[in-house]
C-alpha positions in Angstrom: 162.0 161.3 156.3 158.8 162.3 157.4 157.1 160.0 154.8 158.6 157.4 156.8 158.2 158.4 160.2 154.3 158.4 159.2 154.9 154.7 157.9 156.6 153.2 161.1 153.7 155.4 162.9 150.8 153.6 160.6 152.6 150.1 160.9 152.7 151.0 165.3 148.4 150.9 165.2 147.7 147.3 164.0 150.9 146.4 166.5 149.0 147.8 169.6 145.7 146.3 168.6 147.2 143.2 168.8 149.1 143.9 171.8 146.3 145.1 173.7 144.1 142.2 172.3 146.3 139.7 173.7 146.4 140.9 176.8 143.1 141.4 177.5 142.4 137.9 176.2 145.1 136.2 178.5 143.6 138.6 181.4 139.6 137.1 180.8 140.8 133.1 180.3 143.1 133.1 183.4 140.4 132.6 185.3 139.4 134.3 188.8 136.3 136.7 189.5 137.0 140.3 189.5 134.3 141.5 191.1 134.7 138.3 194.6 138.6 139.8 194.6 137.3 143.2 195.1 134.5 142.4 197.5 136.4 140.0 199.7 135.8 136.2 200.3 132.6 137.4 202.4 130.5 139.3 199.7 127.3 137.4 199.4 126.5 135.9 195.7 124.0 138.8 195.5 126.3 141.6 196.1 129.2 139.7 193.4 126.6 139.8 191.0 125.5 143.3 191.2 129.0 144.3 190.8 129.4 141.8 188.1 127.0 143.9 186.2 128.0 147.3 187.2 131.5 146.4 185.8 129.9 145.0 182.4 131.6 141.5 183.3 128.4 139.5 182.2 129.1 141.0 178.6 130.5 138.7 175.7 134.0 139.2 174.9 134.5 141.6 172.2 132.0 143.5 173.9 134.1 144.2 177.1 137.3 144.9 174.6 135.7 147.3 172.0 134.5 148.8 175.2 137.8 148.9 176.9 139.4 150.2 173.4 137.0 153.2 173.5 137.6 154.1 176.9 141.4 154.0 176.9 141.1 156.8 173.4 139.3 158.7 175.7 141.7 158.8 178.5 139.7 156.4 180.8 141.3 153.3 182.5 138.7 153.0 185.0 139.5 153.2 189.4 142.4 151.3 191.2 141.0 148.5 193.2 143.4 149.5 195.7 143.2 153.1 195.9 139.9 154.0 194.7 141.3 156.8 192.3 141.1 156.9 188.5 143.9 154.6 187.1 144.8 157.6 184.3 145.2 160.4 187.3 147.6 157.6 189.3 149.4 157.0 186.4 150.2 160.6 185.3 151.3 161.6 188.5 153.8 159.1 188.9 155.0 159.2 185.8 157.2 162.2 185.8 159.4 160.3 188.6 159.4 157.3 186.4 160.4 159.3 183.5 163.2 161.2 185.2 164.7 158.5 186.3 165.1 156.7 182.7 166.3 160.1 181.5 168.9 160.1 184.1 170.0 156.2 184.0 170.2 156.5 179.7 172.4 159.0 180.6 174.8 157.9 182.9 174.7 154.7 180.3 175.6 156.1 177.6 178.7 158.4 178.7 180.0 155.3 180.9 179.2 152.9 178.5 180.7 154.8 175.4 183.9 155.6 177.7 184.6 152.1 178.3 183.7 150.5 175.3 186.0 153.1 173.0 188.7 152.6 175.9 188.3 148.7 175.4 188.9 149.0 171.8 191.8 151.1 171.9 193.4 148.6 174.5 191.9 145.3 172.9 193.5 142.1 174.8 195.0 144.2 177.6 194.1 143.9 181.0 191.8 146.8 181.0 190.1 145.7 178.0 189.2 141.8 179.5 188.5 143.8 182.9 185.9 145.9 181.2 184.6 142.2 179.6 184.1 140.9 183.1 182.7 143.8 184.5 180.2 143.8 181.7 178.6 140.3 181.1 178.6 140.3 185.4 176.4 144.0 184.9 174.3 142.2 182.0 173.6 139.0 184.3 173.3 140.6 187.5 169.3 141.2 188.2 169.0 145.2 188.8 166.8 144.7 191.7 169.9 142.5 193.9 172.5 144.8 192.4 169.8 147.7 194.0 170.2 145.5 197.4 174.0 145.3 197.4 174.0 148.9 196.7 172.0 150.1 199.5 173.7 147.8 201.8 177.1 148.7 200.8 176.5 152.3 200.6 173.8 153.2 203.0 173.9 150.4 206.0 177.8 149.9 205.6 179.5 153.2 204.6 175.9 156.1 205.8 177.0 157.9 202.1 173.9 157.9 200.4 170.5 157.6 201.4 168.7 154.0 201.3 165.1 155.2 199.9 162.5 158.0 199.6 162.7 161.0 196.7 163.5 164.3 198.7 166.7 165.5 196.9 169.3 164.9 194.6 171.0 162.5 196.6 168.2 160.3 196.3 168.7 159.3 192.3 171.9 158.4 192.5 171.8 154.5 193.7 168.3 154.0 191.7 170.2 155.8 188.8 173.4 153.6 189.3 171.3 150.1 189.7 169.0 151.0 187.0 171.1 152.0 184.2 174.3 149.1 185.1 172.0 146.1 182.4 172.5 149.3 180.0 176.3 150.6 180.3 176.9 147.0 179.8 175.1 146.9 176.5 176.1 150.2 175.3 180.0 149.4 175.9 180.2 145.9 174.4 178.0 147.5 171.2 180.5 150.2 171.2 183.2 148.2 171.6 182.9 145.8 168.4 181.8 148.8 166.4 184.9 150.7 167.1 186.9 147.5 166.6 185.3 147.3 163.0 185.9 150.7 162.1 189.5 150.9 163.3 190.4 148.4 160.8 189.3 150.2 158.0 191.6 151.6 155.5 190.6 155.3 155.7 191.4 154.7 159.3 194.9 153.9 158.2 195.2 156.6 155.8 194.5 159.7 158.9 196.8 158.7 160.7 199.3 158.2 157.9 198.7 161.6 157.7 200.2 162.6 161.2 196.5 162.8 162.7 196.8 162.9 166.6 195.2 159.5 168.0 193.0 160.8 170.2 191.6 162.8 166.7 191.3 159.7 165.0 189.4 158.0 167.4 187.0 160.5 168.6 186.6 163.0 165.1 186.7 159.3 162.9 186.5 156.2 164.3 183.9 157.1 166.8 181.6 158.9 164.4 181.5 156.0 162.1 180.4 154.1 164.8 177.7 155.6 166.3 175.4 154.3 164.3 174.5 150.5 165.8 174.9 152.5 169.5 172.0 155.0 168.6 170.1 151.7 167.8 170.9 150.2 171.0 170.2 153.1 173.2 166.7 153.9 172.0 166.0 149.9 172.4 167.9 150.3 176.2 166.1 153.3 177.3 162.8 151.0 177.0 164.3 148.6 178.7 165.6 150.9 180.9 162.3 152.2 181.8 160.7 148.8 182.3 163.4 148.9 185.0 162.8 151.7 186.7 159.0 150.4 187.6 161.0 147.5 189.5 163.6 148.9 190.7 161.2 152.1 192.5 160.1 149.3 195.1 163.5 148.8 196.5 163.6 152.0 197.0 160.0 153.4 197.7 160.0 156.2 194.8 156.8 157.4 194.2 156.8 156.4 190.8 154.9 153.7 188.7 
């Protein structure tokens, strides 16, 4: 195990290089001056090319990305245009609240999501299973930021439950959790779902509960177990997603988060 924990680690390197090279490339041939958008339309060609220096934008290429390269190992991701405050200080304060709330929303995905999608398999072609179907391809089509909107309309405008934005209690997570995590309780329960149905059909399956086993024992202590494996998978891949979210969603709500 830990022989290949170091092996996905080694083969993670040349991925970010290239990552990181890419993007910096597509940032320096879309065009646009750096240095004009921070100084406004007015700057004078003098004052643009004295910041054009300060900033190292006159340098070739590689240059300015081996020197961006060293600087990020270092911790450094230069000042925010906008608030005139290291990026790496703006970044690590946020984060936590960004954090918290993909902890919370993987959460809430996984315990719903494995719920319904076990419940769907036990009662496949029933009402409740095509009902769980339709709720689930309408929460993996349905863009998290309207779904944030309907909530906050429904819930805070309509109804005065919940509160419609701001981070100053508990209350506050629960309709950024909700809308955040719905793509992913989606994903979880249709992956759960099919895995369940494959492992049901399975003769050792058949063979508990020829032995008197208790459904509910066979499902959860058995079939579930077996199961679990392709819904690990998925929930590391939706917590990513689910954090990518959260950056989105924190503007229909005004977290203080990335």
């Amino acid at each position: 195990m830990p022989r290949f924990i170091l092996k996905r680690l080694a083969v993670a390197i040349p991925v970010l290089l290239g990552v990181t090279f890419v993007v910096f490339a597509m940032m320096s041939l879309t065009g646009g001056d750096p240095a004009r958008m921070m100084l406004g339309e007015d700057a004078s060609a003098a004052e643009i090319a004295a910041l054009r220096g300060e900033m190292g934008l006159n340098d070739p290429f590689l240059q300015r990305y081996a020197r961006y390269l060293l600087l990020a190992l270092r911790g450094d991701l230069g000042v925010s245009w906008s608030s005139g405050l290291p990026v790496a200080r703006e970044v690590f304060t946020r984060l936590p609240v960004t954090f918290r709330l993909a902890v919370l929303s993987t959460l809430l995905a996984v315990t719903v999501g494995i719920s319904a999608g076990v419940f769907s398999a036990v009662r496949r072609y029933s009402f409740w299973d095509g009902l769980a179907t339709v709720i689930a391809m309408m929460s993996l089509t349905m863009p998290g930021f309207w779904l944030a909107l309907l909530l906050v309309l429904f819930f805070s405008v309509y109804l005065g439950w919940l509160p419609p934005s701001g981070l100053y209690g508990p209350l506050y997570y629960i309709l950024p959790v909700i809308s955040i995590s719905a793509a992913s309780t989606a994903a979880i329960a249709r992956t759960t779902r099919s895995g369940m149905l494959e492992v049901i059909s399975q003769d050792y399956i058949r063979t508990v509960r020829a032995r008197g086993m208790p459904e509910t024992g066979v499902i959860l202590r058995h079939a579930l177990k077996n199961a679990l494996i392709p819904i690990i998978t998925v929930t590391g891949i939706q917590f990513a997603v689910v954090l990518g979210g959260a950056v989105v969603n924190e503007q229909v709500f005004a977290l203080p988060g990335l």
